[in-house]
PDB file as gemmi writes it, atoms N, CA and C in Angstrom:
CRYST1    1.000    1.000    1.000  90.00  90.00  90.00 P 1                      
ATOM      1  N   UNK A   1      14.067  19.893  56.846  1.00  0.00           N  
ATOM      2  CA  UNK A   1      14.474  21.253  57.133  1.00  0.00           C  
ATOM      3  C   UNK A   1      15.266  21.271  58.432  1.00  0.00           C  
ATOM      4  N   UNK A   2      16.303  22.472  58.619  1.00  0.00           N  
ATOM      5  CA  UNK A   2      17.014  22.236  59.750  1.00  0.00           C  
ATOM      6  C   UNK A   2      16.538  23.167  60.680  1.00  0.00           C  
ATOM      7  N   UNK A   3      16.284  23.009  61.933  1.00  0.00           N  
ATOM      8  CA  UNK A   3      15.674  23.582  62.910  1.00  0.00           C  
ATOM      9  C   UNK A   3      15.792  24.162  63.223  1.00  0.00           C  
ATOM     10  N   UNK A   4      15.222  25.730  63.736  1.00  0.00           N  
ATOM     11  CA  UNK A   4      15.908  26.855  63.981  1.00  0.00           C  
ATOM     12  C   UNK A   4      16.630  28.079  63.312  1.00  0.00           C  
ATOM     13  N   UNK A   5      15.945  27.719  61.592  1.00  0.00           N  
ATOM     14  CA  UNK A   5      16.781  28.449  60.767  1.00  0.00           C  
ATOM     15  C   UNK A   5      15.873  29.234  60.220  1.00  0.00           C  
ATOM     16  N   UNK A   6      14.667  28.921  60.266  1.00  0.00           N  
ATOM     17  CA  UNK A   6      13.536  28.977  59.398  1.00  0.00           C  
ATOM     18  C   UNK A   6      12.599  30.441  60.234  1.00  0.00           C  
ATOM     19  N   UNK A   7      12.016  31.301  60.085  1.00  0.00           N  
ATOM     20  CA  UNK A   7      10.765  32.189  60.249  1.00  0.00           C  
ATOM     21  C   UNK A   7       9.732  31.560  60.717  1.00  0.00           C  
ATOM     22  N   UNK A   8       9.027  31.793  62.219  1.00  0.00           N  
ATOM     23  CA  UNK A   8       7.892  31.516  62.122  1.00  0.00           C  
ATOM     24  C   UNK A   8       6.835  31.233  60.694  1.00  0.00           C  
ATOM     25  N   UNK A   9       6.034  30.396  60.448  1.00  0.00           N  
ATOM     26  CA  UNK A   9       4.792  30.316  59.449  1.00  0.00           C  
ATOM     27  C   UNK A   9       3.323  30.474  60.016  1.00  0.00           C  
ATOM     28  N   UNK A  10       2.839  31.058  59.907  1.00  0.00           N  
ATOM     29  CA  UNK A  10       1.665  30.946  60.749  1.00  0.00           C  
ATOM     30  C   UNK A  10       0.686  31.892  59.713  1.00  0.00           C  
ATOM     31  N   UNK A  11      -0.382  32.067  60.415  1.00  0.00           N  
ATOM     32  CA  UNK A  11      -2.023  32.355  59.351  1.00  0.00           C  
ATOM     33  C   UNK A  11      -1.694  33.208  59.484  1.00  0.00           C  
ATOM     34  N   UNK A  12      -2.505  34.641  58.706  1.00  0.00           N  
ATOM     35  CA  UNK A  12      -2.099  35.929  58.492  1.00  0.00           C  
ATOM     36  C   UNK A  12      -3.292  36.543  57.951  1.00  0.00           C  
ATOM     37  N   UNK A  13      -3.716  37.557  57.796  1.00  0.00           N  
ATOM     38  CA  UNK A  13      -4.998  38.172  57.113  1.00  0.00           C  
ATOM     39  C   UNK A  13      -4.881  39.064  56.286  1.00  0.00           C  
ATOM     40  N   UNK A  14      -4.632  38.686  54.934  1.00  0.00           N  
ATOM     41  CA  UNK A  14      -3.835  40.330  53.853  1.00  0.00           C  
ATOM     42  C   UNK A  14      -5.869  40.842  53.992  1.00  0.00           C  
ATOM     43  N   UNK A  15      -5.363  42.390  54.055  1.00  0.00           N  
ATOM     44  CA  UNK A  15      -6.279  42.959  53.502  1.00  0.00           C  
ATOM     45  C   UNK A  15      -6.368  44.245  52.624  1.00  0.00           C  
ATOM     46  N   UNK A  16      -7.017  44.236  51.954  1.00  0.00           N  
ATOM     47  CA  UNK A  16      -7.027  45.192  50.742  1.00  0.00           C  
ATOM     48  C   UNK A  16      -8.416  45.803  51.289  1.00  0.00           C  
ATOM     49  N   UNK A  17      -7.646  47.413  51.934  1.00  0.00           N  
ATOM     50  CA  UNK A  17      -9.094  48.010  52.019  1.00  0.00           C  
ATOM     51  C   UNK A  17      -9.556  48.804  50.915  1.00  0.00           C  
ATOM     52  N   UNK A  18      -9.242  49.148  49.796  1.00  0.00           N  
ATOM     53  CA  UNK A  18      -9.515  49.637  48.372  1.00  0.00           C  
ATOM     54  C   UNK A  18     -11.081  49.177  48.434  1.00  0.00           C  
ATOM     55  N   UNK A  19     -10.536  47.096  48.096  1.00  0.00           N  
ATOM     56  CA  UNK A  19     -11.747  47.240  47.596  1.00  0.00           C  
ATOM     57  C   UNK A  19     -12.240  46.420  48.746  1.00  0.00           C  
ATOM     58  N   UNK A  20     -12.120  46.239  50.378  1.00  0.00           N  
ATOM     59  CA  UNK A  20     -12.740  45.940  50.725  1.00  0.00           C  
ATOM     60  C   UNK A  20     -13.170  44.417  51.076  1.00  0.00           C  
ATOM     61  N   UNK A  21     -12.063  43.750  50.749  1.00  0.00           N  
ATOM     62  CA  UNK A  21     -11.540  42.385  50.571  1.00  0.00           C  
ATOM     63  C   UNK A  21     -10.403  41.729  51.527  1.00  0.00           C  
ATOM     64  N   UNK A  22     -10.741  41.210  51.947  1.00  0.00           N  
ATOM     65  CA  UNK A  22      -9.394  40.028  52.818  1.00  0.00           C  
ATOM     66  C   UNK A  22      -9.556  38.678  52.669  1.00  0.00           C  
ATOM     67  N   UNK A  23      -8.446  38.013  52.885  1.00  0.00           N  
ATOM     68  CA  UNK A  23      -8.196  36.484  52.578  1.00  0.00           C  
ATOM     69  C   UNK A  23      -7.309  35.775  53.737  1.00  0.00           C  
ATOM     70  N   UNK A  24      -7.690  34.901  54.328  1.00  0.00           N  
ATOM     71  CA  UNK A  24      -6.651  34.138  55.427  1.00  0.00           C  
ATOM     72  C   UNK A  24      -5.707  33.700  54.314  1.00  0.00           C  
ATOM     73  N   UNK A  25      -4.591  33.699  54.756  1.00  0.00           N  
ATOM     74  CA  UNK A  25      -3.288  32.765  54.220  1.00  0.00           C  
ATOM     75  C   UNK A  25      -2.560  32.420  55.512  1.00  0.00           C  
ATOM     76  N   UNK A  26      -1.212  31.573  54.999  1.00  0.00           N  
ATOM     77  CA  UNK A  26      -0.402  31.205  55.764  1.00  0.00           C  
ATOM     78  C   UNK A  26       0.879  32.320  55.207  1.00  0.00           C  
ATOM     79  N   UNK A  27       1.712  32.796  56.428  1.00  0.00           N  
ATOM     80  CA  UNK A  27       2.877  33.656  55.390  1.00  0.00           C  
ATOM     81  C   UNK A  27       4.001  33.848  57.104  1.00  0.00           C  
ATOM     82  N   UNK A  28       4.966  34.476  56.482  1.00  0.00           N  
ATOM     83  CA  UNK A  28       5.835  34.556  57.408  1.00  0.00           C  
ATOM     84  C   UNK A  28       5.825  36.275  57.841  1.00  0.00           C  
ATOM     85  N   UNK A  29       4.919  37.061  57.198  1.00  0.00           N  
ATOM     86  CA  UNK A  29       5.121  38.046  57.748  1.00  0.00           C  
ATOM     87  C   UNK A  29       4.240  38.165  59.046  1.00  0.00           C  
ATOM     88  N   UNK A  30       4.540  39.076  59.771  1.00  0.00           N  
ATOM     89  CA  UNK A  30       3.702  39.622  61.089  1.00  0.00           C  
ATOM     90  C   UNK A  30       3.161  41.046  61.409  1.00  0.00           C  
ATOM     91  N   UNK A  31       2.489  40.930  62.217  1.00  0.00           N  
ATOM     92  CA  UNK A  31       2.228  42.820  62.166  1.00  0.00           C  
ATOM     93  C   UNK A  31       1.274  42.230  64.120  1.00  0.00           C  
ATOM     94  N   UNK A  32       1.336  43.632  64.624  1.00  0.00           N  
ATOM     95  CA  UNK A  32       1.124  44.469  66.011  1.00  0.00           C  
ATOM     96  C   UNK A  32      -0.543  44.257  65.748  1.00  0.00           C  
ATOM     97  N   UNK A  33      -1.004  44.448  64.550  1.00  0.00           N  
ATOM     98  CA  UNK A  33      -2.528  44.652  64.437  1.00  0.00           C  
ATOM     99  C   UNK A  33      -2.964  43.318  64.006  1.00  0.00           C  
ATOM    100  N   UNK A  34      -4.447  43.538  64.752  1.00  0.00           N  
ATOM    101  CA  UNK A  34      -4.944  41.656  65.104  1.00  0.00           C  
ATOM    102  C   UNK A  34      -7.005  42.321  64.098  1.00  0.00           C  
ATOM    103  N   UNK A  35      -7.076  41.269  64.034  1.00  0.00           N  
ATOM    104  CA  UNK A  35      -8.673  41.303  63.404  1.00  0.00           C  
ATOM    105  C   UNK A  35      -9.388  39.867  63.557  1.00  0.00           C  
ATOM    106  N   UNK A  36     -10.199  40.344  64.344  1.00  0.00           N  
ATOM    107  CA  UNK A  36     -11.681  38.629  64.483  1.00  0.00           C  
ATOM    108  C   UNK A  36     -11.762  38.189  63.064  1.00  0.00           C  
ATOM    109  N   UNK A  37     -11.421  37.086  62.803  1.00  0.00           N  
ATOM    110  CA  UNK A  37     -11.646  36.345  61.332  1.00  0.00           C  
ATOM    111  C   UNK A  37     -12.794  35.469  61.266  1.00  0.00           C  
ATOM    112  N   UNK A  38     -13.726  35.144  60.504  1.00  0.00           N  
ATOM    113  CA  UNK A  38     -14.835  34.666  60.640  1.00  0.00           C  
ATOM    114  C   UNK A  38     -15.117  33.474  60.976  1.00  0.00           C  
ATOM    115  N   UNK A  39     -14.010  32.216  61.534  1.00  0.00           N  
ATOM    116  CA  UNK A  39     -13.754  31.513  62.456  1.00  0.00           C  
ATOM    117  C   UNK A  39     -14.256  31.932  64.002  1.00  0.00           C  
ATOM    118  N   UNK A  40     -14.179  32.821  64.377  1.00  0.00           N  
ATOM    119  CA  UNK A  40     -14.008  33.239  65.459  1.00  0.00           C  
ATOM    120  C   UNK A  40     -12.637  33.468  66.222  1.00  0.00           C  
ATOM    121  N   UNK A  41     -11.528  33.072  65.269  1.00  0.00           N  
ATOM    122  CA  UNK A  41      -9.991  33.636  66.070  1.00  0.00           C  
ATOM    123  C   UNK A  41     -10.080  34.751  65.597  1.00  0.00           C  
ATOM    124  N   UNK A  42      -8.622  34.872  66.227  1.00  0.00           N  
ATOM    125  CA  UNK A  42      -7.883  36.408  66.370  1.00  0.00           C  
ATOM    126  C   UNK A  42      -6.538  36.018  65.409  1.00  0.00           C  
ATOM    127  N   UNK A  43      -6.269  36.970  64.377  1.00  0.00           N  
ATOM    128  CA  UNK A  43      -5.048  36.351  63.439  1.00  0.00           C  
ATOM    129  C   UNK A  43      -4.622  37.797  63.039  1.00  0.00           C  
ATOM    130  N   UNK A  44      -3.306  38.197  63.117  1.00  0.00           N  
ATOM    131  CA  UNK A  44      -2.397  39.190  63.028  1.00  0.00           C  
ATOM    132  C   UNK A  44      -3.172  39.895  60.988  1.00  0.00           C  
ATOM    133  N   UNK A  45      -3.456  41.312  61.014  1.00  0.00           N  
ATOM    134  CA  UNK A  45      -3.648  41.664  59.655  1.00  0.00           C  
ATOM    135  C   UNK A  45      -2.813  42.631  59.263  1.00  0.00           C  
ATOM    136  N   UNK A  46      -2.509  42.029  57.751  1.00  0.00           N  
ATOM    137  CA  UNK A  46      -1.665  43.141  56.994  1.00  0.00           C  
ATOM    138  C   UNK A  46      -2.493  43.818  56.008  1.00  0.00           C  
ATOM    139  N   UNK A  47      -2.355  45.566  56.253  1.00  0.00           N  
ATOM    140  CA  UNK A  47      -3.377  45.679  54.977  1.00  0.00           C  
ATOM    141  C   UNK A  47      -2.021  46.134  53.658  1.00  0.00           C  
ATOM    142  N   UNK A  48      -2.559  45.628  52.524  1.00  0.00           N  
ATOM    143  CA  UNK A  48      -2.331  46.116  51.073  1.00  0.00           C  
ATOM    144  C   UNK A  48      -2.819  46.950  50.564  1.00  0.00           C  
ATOM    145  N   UNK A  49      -1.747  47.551  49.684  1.00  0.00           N  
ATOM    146  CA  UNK A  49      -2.613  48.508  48.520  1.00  0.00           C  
ATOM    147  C   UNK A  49      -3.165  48.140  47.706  1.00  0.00           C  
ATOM    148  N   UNK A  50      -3.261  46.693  47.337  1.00  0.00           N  
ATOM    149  CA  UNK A  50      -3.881  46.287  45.822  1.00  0.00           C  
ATOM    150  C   UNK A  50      -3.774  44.628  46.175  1.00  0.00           C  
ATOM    151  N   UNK A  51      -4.799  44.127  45.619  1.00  0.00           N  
ATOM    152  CA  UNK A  51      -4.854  42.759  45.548  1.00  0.00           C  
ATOM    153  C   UNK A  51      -6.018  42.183  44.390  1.00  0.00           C  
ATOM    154  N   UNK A  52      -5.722  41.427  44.086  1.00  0.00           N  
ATOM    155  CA  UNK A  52      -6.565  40.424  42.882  1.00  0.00           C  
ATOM    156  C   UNK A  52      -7.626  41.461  42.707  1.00  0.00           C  
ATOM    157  N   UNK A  53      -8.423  41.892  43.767  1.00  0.00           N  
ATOM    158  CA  UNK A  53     -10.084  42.224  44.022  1.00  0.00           C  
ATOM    159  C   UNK A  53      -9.939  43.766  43.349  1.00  0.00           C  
ATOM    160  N   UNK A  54      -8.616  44.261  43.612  1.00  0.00           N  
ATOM    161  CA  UNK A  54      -8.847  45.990  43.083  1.00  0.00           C  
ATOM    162  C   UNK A  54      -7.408  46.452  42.189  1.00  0.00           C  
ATOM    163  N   UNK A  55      -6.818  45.207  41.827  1.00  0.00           N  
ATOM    164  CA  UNK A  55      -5.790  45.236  40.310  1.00  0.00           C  
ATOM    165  C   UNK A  55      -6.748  45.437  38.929  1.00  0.00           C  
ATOM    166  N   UNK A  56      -6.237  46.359  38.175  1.00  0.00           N  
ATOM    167  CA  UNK A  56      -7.094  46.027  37.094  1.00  0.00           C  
ATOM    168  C   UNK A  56      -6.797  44.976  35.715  1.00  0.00           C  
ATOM    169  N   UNK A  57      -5.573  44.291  35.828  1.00  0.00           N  
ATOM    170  CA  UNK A  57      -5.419  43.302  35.256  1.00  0.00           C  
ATOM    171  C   UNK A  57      -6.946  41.818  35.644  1.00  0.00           C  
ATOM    172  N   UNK A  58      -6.887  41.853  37.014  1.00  0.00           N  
ATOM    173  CA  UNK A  58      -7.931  40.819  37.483  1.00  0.00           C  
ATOM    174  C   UNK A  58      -9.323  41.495  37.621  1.00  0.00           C  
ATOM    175  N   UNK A  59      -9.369  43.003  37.859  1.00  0.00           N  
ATOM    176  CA  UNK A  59     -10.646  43.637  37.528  1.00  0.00           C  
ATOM    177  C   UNK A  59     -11.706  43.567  35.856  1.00  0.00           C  
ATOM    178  N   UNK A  60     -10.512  43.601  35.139  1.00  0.00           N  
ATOM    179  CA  UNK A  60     -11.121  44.193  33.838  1.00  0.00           C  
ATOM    180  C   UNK A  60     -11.243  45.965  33.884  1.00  0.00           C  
ATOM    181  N   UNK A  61     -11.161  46.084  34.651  1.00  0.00           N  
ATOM    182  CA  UNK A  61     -11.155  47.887  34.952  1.00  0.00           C  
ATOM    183  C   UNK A  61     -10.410  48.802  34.353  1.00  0.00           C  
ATOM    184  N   UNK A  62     -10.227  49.789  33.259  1.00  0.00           N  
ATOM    185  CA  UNK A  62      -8.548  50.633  33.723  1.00  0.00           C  
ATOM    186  C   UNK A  62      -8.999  51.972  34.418  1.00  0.00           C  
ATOM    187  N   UNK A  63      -7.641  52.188  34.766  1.00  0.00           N  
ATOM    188  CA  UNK A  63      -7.850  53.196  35.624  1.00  0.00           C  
ATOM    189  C   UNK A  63      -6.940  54.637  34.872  1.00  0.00           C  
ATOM    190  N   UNK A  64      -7.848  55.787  34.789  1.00  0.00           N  
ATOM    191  CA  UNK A  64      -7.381  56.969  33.832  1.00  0.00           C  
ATOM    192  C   UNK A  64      -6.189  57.491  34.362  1.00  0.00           C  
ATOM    193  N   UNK A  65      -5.238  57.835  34.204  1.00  0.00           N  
ATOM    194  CA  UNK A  65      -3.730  58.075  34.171  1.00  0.00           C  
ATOM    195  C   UNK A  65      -3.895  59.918  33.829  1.00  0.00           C  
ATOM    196  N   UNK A  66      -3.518  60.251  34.306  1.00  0.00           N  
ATOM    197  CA  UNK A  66      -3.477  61.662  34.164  1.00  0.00           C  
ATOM    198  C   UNK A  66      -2.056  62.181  33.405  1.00  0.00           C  
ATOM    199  N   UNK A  67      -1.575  61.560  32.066  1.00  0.00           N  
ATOM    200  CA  UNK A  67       0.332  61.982  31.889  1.00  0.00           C  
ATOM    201  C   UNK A  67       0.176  63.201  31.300  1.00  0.00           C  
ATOM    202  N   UNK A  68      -0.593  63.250  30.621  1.00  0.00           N  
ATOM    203  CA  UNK A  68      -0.227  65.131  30.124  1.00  0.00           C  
ATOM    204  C   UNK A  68      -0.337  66.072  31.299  1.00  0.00           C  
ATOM    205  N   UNK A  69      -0.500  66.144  32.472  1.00  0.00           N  
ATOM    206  CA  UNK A  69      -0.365  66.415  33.798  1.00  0.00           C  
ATOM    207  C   UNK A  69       1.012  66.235  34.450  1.00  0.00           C  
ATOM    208  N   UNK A  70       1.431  64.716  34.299  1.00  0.00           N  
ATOM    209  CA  UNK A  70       2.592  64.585  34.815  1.00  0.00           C  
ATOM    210  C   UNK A  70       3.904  64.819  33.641  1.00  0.00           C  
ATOM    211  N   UNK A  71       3.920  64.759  32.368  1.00  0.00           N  
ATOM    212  CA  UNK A  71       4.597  65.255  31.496  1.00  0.00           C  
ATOM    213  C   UNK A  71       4.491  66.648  31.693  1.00  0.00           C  
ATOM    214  N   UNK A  72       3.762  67.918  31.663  1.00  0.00           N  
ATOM    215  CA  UNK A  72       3.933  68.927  32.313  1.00  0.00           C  
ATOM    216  C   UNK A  72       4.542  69.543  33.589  1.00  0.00           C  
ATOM    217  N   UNK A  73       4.255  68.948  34.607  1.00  0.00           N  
ATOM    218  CA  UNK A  73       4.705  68.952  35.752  1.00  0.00           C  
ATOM    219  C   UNK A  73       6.754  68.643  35.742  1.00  0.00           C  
ATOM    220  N   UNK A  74       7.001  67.580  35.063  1.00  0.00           N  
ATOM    221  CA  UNK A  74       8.150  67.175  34.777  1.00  0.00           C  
ATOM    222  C   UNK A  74       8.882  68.034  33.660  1.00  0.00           C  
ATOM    223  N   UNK A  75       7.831  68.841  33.243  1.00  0.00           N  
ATOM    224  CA  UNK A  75       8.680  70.012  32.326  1.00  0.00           C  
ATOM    225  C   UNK A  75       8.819  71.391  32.938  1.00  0.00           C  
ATOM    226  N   UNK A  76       7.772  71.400  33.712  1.00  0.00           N  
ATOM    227  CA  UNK A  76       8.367  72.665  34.685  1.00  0.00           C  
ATOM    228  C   UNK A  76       9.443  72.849  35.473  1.00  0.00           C  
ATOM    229  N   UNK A  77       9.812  70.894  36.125  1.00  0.00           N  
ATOM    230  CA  UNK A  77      10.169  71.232  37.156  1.00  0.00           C  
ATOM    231  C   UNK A  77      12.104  70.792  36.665  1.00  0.00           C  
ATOM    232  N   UNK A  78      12.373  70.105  35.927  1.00  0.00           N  
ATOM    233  CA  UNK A  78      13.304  70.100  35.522  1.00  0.00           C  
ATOM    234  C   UNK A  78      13.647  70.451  33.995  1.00  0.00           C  
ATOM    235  N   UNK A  79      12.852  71.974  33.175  1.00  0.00           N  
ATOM    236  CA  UNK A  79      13.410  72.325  32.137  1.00  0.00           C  
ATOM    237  C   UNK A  79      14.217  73.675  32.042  1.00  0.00           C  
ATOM    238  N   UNK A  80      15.182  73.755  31.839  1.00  0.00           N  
ATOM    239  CA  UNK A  80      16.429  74.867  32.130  1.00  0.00           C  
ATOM    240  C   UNK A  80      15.814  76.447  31.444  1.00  0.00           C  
ATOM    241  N   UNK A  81      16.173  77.108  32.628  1.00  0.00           N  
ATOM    242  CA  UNK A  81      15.714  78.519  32.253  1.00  0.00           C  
ATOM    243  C   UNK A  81      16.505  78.985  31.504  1.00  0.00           C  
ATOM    244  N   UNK A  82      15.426  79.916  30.021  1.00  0.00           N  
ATOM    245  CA  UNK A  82      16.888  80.138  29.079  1.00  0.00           C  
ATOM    246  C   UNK A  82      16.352  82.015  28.849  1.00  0.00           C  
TER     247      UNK A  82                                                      
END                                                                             
């Protein structure tokens, strides 16, 4: 690799507060906010909206969809006054 071209790599802490879940990785993103990891360091955390732990593909879960709500809503709001 050529030097100087590349993003910091360093550990990182995704967390998914949904369900309450985090995982150390290695990644190139960063963030201002830090969290004690059960090592005892300090490692920069990103939280997520969804991860393995609260997807319902990897849950088995589904989750109820409200569309005759949003098919309504979308007929109020763009059907032409006659």
């Amino acid at each position: 690799m050529r030097p100087g071209i590349h993003p910091p790599y360093n550990p990182v802490v995704f967390r998914d507060r949904a369900a309450g879940f985090a995982f150390l990785t290695r990644s190139t993103a960063t963030s201002d906010t830090t969290i004690e990891w059960e090592d005892g360091n300090t490692y920069p955390v990103i939280d997520v909206e969804i991860s393995s732990a609260s997807h319902p593909f990897y849950t088995g879960q589904s989750r109820v969809v409200d569309t005759a709500g949003r098919v309504e809503r979308f007929k109020r709001r763009y059907s032409r006054p006659q």
